[in-house]
Structure formats: structure tokens, C-alpha cells
C-alpha positions as CSV (number, residue, x, y, z in Angstrom):
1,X,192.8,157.9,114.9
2,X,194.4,155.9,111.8
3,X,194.0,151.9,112.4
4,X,196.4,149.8,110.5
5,X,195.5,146.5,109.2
6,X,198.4,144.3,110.5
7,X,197.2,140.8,108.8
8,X,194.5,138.9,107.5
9,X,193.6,135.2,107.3
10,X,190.9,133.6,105.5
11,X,189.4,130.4,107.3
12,X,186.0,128.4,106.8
13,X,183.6,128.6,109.2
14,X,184.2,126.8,112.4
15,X,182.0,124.1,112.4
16,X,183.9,122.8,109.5
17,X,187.0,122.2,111.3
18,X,185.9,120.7,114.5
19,X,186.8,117.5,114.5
20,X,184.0,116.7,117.2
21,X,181.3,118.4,114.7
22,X,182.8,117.0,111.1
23,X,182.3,113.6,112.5
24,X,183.0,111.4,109.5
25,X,184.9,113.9,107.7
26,X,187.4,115.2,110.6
27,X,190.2,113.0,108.8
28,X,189.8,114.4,105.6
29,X,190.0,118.2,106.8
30,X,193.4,118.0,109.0
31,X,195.4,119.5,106.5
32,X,192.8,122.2,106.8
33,X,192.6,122.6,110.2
34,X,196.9,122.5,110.1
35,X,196.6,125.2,107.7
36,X,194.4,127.6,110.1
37,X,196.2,126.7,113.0
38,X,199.4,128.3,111.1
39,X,197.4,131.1,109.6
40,X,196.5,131.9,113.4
41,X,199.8,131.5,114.2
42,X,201.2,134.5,112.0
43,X,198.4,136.5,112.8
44,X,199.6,136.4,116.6
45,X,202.9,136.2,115.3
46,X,202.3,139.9,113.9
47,X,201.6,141.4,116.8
48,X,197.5,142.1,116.1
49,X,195.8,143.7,119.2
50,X,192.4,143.1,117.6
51,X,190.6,140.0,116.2
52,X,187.8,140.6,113.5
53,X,185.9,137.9,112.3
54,X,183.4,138.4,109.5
55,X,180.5,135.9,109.4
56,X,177.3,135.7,107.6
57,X,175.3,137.1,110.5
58,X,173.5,141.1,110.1
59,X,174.5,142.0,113.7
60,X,177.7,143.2,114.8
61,X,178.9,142.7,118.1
62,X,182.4,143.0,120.5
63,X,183.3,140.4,123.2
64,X,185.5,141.1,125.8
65,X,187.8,137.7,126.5
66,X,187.4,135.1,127.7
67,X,184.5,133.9,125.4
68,X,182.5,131.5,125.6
69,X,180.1,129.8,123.0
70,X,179.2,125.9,122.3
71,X,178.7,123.6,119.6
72,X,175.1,122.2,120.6
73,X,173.8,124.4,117.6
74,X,175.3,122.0,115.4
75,X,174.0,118.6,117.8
76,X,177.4,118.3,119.4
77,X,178.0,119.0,123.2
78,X,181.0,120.7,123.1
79,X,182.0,124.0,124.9
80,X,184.7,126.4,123.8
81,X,186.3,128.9,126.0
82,X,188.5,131.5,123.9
83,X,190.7,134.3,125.2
């Protein structure tokens, strides 16, 4: 079975962009976070039926939506529900 890239996006990683975890920077990065959000946006837009996101991590690993995961990690309690 041939699999076709449809689009690609390149974003920071996501504590970055959160305002609740950039704390005194969240201001600074909006135009960052705009620009994701529209990035995103297309990739929906093109009619993807799979996400891939490449991190620094050595495991792979699928999740079947909805997912969870939190921001604790980075000493903000926030939780994030995706899918």
C-alpha cells in the first residue's frame, strides 16, 4: 500500500506556545501561536487522515483519539484533551 504525504507543518514544541506554561513570555509568542493555529488549519484543511508528530523522544508510539496528556511536567496544572 502506497501512503501519500498530503502536508506538512513545522511547529516548536508545545510547551513553547502555551500561554499557561510561557508565563512571562506568552505575549511575545502570539504571532507564533497565530501562525500554528493556521498551519493546523491547512493541514485539516487538506484533508490528512493521519497526524505524525516527530519529537525528540527514542520511542514511537500511536494513540487512538481522544488524548489525553498534561502540562504538570513543565510545573503547570493544565490538562489537554485532543481528538
Amino acid at each position: 500500500m502506497a501512503v501519500s504525504l498530503v502536508a506538512a507543518a513545522v511547529c516548536p514544541h508545545p510547551p513553547l506556545i502555551v500561554p499557561e506554561v510561557a508565563a512571562g513570555a506568552a505575549g511575545e509568542l502570539d504571532e507564533l501561536r497565530a501562525a500554528c493555529d493556521a498551519a493546523l488549519a491547512r493541514l485539516i484543511a487538506a484533508g490528512a487522515r493521519r497526524l505524525v508528530v516527530v519529537g525528540p523522544g527514542v520511542e514511537e508510539r500511536s494513540y487512538d483519539p481522544p488524548v489525553r496528556g498534561s502540562f504538570r511536567r513543565w510545573g503547570v496544572s493544565l490538562d489537554v484533551t485532543v481528538g
